[in-house]
C-alpha positions in Angstrom: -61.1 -122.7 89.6 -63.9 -124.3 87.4 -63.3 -127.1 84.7 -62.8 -125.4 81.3 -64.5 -127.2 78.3 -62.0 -129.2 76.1 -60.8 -127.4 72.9 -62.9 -129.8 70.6 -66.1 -129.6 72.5 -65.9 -125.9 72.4 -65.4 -125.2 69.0 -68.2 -128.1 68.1 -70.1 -125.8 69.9 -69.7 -122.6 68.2 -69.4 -124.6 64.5 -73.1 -124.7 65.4 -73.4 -120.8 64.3 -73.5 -121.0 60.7 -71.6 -117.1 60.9 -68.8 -118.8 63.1 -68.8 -122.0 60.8 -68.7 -119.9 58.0 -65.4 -117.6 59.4 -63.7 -120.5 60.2 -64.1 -122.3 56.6 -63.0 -119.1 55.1 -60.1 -118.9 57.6 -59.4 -122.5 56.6 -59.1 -121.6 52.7 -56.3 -119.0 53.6 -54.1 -121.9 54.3 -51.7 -123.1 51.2 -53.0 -126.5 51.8 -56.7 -126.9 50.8 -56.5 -130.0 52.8 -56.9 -127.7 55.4 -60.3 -126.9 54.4 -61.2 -130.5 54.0 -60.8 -131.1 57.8 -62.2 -127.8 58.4 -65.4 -129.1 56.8 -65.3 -132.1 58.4 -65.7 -130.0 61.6 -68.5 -128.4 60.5 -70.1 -131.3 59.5 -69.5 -132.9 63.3 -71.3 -130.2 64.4 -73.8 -130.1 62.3 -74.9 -134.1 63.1 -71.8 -135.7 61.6 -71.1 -137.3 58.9 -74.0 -139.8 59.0 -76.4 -136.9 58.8 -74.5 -135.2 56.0 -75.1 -138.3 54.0 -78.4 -138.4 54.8 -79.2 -135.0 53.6 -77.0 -135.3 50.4 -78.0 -138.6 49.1 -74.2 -139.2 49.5 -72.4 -142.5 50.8 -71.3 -142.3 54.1 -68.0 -143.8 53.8 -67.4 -141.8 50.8 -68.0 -138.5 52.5 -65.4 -140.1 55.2 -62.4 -140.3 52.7 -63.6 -137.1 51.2 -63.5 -135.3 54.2 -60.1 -136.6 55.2 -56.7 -135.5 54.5 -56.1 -137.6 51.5 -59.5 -136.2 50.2 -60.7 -134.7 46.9 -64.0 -133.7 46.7 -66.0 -133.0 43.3 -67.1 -129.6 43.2 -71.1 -130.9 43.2 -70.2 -132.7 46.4 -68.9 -129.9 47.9 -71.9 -128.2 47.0 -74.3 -130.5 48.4 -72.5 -131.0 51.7 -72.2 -126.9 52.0 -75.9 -126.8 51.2 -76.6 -129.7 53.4 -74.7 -127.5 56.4 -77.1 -124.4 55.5 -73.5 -122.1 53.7 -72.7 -121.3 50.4 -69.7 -120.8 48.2 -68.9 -117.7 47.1 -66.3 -115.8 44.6 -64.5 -112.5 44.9 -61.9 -111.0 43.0 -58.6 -111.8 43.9 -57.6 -107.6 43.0 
């Protein structure tokens, strides 16, 4: 029997596809904890270069996006759409009917 790939390495890989990114921040907000979502996007962003490059592309400190991105985290809602923007996603809002 082959060597499987390790759970992380896989799903970095398939964070890449911004369809499979986008499923699994959406499956993220379903949680009751929207710290979920914060680690969630911390994925994406490893896949997407990491934080460093994230910081890069937002103008955005480095450390900062660190603590914002961890569990303890609270983003502003302009950061959140700069590092969304930065990862090639957008935000959007339904109706909750």
């Amino acid at each position: 029997m082959g060597r499987s790939k390790s759970y992380k390495k896989s799903l970095t890989e398939r964070l890449k596809n911004p369809k499979d990114a986008a499923a699994y921040l959406n499956a993220a907000l379903e949680d009751e904890d929207l710290r979920v979502f914060l680690v969630a996007l911390r994925d994406v962003a490893e896949a997407h270069g990491g934080i460093s490059y994230i910081a890069k592309e937002t103008y955005l400190n480095r450390e900062s996006l660190y603590r914002t991105l961890s569990l303890q985290g609270n983003p502003t809602i302009m950061n959140l759409f700069l590092m969304l923007d930065a990862l090639g996603l957008e935000l959007n809002v339904k109706a909750a009917i």
